[in-house]
PDB file of N, CA, C, O and CB in Angstrom:
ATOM      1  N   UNK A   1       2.880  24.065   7.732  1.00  0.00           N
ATOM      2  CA  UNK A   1       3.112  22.654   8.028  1.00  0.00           C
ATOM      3  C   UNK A   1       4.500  22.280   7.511  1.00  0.00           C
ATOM      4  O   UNK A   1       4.907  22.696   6.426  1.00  0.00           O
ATOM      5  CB  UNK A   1       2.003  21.747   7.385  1.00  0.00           C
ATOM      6  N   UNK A   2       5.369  21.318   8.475  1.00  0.00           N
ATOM      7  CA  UNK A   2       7.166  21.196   7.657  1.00  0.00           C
ATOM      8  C   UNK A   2       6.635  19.847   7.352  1.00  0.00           C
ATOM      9  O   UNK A   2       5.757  19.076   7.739  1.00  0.00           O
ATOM     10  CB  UNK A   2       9.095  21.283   8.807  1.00  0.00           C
ATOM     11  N   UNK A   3       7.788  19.946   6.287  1.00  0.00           N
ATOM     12  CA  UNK A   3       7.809  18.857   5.375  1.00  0.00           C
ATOM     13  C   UNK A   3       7.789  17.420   6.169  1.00  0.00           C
ATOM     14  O   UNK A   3       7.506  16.398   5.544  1.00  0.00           O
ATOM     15  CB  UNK A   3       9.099  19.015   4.459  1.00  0.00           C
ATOM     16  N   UNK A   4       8.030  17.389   7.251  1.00  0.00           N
ATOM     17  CA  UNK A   4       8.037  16.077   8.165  1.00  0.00           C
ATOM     18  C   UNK A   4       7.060  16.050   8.800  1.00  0.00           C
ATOM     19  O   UNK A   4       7.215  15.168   9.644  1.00  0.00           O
ATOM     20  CB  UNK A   4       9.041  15.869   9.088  1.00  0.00           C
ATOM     21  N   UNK A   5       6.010  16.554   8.914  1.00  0.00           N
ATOM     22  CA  UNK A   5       4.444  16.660   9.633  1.00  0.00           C
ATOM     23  C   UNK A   5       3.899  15.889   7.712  1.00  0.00           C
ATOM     24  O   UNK A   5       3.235  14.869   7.528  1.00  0.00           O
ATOM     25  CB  UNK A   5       3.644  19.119  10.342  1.00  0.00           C
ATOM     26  N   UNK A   6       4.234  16.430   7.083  1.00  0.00           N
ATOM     27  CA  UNK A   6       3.750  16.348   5.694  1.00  0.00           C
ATOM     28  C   UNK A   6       3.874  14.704   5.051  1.00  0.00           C
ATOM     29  O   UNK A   6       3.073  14.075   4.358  1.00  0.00           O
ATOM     30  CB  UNK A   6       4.708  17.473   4.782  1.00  0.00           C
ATOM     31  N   UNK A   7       5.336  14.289   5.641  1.00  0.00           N
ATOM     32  CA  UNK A   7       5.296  12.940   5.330  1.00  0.00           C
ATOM     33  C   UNK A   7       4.846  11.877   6.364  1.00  0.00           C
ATOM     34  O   UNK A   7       4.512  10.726   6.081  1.00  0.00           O
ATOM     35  CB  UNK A   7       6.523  12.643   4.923  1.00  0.00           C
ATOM     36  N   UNK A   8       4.887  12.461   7.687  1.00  0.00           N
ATOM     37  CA  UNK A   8       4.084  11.368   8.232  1.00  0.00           C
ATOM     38  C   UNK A   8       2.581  11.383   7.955  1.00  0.00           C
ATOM     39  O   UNK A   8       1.966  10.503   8.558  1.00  0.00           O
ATOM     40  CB  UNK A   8       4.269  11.345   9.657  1.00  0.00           C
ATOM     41  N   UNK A   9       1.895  12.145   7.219  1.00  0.00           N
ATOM     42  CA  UNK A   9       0.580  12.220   7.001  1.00  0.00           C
ATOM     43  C   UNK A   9       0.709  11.367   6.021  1.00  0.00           C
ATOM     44  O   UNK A   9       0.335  10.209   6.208  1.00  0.00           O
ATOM     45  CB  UNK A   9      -0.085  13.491   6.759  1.00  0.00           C
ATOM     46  N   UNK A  10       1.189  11.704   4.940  1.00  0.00           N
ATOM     47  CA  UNK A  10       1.369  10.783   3.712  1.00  0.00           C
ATOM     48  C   UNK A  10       1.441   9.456   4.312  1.00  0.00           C
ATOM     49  O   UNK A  10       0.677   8.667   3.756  1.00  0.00           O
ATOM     50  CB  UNK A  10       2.704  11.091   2.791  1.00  0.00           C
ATOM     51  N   UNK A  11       2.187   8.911   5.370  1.00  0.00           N
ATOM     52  CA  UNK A  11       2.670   7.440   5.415  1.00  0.00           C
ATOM     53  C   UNK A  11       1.424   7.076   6.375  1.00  0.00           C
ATOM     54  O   UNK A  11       1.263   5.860   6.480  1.00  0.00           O
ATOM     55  CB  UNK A  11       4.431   7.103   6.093  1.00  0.00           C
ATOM     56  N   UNK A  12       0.528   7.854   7.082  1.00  0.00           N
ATOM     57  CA  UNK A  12      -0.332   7.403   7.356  1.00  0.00           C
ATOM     58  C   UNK A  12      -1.683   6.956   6.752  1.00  0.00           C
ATOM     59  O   UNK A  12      -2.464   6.088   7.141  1.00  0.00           O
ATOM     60  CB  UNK A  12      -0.320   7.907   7.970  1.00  0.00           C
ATOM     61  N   UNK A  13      -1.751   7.969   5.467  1.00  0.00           N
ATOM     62  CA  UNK A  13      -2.670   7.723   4.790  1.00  0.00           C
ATOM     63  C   UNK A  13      -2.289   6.735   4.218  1.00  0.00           C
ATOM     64  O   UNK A  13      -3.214   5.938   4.377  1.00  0.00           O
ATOM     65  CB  UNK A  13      -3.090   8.575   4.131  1.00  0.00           C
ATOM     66  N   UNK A  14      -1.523   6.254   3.647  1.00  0.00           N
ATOM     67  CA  UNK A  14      -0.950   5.239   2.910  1.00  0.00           C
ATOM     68  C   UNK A  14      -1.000   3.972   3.843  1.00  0.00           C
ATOM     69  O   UNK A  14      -1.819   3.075   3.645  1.00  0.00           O
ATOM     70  CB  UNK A  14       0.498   5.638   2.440  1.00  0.00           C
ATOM     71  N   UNK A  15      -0.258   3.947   4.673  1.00  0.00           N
ATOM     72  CA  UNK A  15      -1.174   3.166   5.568  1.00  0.00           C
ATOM     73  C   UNK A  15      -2.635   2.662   5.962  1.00  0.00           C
ATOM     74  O   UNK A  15      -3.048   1.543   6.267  1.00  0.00           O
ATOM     75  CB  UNK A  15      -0.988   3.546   6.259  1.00  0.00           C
ATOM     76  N   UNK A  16      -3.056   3.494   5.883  1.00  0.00           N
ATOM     77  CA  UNK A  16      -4.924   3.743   6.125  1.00  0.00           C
ATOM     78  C   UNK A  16      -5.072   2.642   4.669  1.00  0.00           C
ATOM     79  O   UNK A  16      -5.151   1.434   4.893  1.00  0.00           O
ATOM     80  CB  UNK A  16      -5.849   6.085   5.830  1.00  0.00           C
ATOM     81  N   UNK A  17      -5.095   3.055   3.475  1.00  0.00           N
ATOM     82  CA  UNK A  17      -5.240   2.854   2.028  1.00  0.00           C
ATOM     83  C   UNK A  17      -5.008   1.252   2.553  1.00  0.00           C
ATOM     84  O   UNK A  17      -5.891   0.525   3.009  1.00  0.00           O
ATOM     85  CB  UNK A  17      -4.036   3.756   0.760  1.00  0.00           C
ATOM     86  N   UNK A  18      -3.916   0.987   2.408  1.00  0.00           N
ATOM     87  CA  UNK A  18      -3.187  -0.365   2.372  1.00  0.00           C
ATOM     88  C   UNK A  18      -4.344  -1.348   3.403  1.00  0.00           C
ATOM     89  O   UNK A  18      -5.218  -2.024   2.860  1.00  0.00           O
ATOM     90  CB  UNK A  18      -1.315  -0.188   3.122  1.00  0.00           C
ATOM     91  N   UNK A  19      -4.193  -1.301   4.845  1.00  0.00           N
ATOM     92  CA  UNK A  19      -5.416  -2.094   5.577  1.00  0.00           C
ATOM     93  C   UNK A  19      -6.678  -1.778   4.879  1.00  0.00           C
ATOM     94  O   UNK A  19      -7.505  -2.617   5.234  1.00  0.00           O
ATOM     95  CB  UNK A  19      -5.616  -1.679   7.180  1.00  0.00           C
ATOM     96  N   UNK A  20      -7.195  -0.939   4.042  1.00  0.00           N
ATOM     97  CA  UNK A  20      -8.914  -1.116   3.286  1.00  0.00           C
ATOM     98  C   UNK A  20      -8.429  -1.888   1.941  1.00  0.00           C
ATOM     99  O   UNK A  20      -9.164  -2.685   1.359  1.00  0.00           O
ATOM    100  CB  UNK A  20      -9.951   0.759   2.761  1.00  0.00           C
ATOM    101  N   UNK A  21      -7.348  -1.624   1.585  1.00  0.00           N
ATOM    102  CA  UNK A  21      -7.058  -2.577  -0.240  1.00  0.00           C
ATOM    103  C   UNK A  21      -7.187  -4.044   0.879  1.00  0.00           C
ATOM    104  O   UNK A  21      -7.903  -5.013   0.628  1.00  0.00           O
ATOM    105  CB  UNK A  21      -4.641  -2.274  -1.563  1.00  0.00           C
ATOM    106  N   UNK A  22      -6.429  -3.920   1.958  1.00  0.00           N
ATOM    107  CA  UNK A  22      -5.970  -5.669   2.446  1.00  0.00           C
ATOM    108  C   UNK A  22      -7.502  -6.744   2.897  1.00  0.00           C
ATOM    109  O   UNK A  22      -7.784  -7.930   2.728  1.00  0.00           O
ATOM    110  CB  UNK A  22      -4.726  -5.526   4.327  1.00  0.00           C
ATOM    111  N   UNK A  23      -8.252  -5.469   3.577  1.00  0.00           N
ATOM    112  CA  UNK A  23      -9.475  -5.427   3.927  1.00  0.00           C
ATOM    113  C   UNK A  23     -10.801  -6.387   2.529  1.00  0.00           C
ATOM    114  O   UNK A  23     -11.645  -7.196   2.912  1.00  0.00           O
ATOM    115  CB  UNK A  23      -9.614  -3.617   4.165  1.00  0.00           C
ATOM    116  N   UNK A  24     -10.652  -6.068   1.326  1.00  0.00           N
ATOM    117  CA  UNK A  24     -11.525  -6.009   0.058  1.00  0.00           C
ATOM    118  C   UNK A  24     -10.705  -6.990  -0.458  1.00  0.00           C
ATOM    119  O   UNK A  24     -11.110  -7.481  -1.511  1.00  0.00           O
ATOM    120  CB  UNK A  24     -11.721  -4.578  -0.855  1.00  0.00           C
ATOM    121  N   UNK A  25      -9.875  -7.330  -0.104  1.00  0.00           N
ATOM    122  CA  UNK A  25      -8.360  -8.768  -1.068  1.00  0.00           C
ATOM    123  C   UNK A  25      -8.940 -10.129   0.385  1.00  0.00           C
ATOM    124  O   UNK A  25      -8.727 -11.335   0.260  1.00  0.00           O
ATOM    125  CB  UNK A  25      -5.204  -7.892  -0.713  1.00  0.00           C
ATOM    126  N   UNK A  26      -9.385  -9.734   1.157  1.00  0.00           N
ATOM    127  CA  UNK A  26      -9.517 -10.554   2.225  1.00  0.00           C
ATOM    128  C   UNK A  26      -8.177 -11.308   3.154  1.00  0.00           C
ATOM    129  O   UNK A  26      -8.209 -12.345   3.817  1.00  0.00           O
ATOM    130  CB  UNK A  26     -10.342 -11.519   1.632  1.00  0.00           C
ATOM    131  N   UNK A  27      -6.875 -10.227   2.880  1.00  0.00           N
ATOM    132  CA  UNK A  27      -6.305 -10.564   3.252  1.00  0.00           C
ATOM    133  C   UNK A  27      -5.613  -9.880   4.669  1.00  0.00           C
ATOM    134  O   UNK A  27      -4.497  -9.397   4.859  1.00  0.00           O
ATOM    135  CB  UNK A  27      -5.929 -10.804   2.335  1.00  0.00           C
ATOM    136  N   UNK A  28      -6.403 -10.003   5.273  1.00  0.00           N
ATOM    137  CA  UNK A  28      -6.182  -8.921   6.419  1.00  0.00           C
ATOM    138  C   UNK A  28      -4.955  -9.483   7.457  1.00  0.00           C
ATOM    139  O   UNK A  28      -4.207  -8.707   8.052  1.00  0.00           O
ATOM    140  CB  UNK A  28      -7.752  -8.687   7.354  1.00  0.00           C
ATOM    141  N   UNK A  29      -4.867 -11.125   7.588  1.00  0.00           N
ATOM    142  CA  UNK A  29      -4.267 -11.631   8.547  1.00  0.00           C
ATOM    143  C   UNK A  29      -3.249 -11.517   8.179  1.00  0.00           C
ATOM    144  O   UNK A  29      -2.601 -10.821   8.960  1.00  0.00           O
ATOM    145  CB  UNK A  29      -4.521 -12.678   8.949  1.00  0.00           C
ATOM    146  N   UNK A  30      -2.391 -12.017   6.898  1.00  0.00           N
ATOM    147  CA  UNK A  30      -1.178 -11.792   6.548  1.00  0.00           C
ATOM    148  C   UNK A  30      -0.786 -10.312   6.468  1.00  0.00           C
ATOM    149  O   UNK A  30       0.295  -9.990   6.961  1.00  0.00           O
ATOM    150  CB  UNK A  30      -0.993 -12.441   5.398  1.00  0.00           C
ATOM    151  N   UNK A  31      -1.642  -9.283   5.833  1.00  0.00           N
ATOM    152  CA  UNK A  31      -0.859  -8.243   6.809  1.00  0.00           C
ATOM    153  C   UNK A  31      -1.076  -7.738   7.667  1.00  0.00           C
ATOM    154  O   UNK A  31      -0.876  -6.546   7.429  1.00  0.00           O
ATOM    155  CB  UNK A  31      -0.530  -7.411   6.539  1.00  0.00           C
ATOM    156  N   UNK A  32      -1.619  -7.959   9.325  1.00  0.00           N
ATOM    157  CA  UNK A  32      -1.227  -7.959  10.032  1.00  0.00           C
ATOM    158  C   UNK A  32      -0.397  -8.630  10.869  1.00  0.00           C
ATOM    159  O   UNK A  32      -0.133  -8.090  11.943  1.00  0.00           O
ATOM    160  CB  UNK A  32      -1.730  -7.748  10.133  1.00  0.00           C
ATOM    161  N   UNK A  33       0.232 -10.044  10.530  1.00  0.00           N
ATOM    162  CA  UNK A  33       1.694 -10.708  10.057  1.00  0.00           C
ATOM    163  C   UNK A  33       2.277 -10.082   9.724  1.00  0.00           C
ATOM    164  O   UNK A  33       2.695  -9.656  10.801  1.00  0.00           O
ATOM    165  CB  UNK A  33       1.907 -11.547   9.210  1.00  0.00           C
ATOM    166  N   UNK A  34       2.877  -9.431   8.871  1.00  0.00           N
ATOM    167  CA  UNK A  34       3.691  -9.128   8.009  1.00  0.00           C
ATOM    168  C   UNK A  34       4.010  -7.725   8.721  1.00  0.00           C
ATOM    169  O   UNK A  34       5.113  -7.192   8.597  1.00  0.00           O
ATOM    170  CB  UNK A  34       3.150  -9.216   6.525  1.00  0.00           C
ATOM    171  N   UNK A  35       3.024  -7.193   9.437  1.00  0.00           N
ATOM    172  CA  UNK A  35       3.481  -5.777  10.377  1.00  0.00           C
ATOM    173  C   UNK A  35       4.339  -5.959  11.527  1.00  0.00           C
ATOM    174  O   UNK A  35       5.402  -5.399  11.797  1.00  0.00           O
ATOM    175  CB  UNK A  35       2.228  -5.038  11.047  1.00  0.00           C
ATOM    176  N   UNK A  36       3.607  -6.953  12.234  1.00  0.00           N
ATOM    177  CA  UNK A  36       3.849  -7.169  13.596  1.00  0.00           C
ATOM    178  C   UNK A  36       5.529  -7.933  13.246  1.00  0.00           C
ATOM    179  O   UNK A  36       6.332  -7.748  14.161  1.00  0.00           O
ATOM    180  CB  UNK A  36       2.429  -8.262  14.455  1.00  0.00           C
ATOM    181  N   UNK A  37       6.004  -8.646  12.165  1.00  0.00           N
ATOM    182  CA  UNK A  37       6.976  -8.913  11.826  1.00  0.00           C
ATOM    183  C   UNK A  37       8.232  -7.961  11.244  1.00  0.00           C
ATOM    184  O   UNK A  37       9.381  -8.334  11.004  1.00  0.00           O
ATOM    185  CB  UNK A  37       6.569  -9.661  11.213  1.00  0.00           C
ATOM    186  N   UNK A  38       7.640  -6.564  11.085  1.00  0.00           N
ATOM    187  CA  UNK A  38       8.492  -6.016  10.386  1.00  0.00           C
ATOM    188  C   UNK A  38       8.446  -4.748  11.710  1.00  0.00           C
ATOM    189  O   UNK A  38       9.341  -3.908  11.806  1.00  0.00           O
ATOM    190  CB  UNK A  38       8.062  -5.752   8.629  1.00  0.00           C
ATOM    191  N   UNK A  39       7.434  -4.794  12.516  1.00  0.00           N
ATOM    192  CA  UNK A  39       7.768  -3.941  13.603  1.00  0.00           C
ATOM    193  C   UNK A  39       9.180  -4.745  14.844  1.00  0.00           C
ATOM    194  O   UNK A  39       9.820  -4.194  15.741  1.00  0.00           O
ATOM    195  CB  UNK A  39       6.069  -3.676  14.406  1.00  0.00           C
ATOM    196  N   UNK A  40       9.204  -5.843  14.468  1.00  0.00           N
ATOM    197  CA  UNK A  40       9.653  -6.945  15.539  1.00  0.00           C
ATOM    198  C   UNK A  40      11.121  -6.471  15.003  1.00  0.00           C
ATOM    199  O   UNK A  40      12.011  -5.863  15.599  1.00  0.00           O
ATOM    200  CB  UNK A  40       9.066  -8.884  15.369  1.00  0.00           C
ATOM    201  N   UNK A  41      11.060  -6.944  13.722  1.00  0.00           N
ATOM    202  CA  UNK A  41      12.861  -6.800  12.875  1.00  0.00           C
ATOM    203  C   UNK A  41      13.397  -5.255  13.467  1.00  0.00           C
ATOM    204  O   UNK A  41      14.389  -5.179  14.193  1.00  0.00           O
ATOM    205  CB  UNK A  41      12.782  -6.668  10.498  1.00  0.00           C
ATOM    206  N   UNK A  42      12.470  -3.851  12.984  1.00  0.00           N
ATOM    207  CA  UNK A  42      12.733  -2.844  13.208  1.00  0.00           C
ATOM    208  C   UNK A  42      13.425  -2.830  14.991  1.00  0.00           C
ATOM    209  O   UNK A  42      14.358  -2.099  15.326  1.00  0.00           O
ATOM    210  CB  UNK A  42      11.464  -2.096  12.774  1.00  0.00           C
ATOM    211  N   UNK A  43      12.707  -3.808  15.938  1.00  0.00           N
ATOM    212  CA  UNK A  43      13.181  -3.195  17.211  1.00  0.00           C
ATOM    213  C   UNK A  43      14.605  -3.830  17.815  1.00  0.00           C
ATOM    214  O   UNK A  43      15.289  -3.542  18.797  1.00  0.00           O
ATOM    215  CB  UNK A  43      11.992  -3.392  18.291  1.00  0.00           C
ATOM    216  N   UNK A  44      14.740  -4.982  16.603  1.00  0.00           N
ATOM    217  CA  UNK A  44      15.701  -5.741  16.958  1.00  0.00           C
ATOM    218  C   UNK A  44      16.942  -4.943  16.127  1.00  0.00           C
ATOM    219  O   UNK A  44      17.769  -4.415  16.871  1.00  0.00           O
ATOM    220  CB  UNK A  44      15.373  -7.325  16.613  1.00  0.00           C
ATOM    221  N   UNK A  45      17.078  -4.853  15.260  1.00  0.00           N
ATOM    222  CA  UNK A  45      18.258  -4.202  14.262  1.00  0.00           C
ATOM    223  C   UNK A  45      17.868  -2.659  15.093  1.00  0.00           C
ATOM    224  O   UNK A  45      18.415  -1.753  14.465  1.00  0.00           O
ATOM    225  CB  UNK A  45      17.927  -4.322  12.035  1.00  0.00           C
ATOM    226  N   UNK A  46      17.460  -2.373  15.729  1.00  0.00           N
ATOM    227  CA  UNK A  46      17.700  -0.875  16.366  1.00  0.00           C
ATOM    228  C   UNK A  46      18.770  -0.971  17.203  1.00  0.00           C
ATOM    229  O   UNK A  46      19.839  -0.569  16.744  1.00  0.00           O
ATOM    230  CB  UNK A  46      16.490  -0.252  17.224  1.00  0.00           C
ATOM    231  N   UNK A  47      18.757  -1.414  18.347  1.00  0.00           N
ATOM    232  CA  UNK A  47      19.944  -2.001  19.004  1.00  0.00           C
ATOM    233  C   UNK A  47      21.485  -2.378  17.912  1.00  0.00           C
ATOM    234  O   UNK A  47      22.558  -1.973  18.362  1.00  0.00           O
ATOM    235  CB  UNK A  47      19.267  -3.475  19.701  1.00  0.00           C
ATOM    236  N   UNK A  48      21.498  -3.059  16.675  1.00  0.00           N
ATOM    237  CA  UNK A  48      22.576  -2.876  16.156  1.00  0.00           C
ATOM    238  C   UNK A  48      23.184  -1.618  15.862  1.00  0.00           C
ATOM    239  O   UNK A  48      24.382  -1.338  15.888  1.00  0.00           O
ATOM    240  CB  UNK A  48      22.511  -3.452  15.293  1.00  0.00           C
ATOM    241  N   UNK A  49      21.920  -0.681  15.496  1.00  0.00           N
ATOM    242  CA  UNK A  49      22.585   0.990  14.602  1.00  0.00           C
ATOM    243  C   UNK A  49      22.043   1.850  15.497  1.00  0.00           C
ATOM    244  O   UNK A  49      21.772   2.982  15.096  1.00  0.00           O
ATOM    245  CB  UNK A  49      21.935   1.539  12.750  1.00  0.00           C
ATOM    246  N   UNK A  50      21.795   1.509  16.801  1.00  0.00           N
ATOM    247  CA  UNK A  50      22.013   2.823  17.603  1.00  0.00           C
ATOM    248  C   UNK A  50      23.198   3.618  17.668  1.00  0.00           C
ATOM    249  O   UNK A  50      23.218   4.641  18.352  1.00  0.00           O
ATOM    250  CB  UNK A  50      21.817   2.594  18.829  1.00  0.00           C
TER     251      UNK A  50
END
């Protein structure tokens, strides 16, 4: 397995983790806010540093 199969597992699990902590905090809506906002920024500043 390369080290980049290795960290997207990591960032998925970590991911996974994060929606069940957000899940048990009852705060599920703000982060899924807070994604859909930081997926939005990511597609916009892509176009600057392409």
């Amino acid at each position: 397995m390369s080290i980049n199969k290795t960290r997207g597992l990591l960032y998925r699990i970590a991911r996974f983790l994060g929606d069940i902590n957000a899940v048990s905090k009852g705060k599920v809506g703000r982060r899924v806010g807070r994604r859909l906002a930081g997926k939005g920024a990511g597609r916009l500043f892509r176009g600057f540093f392409k």
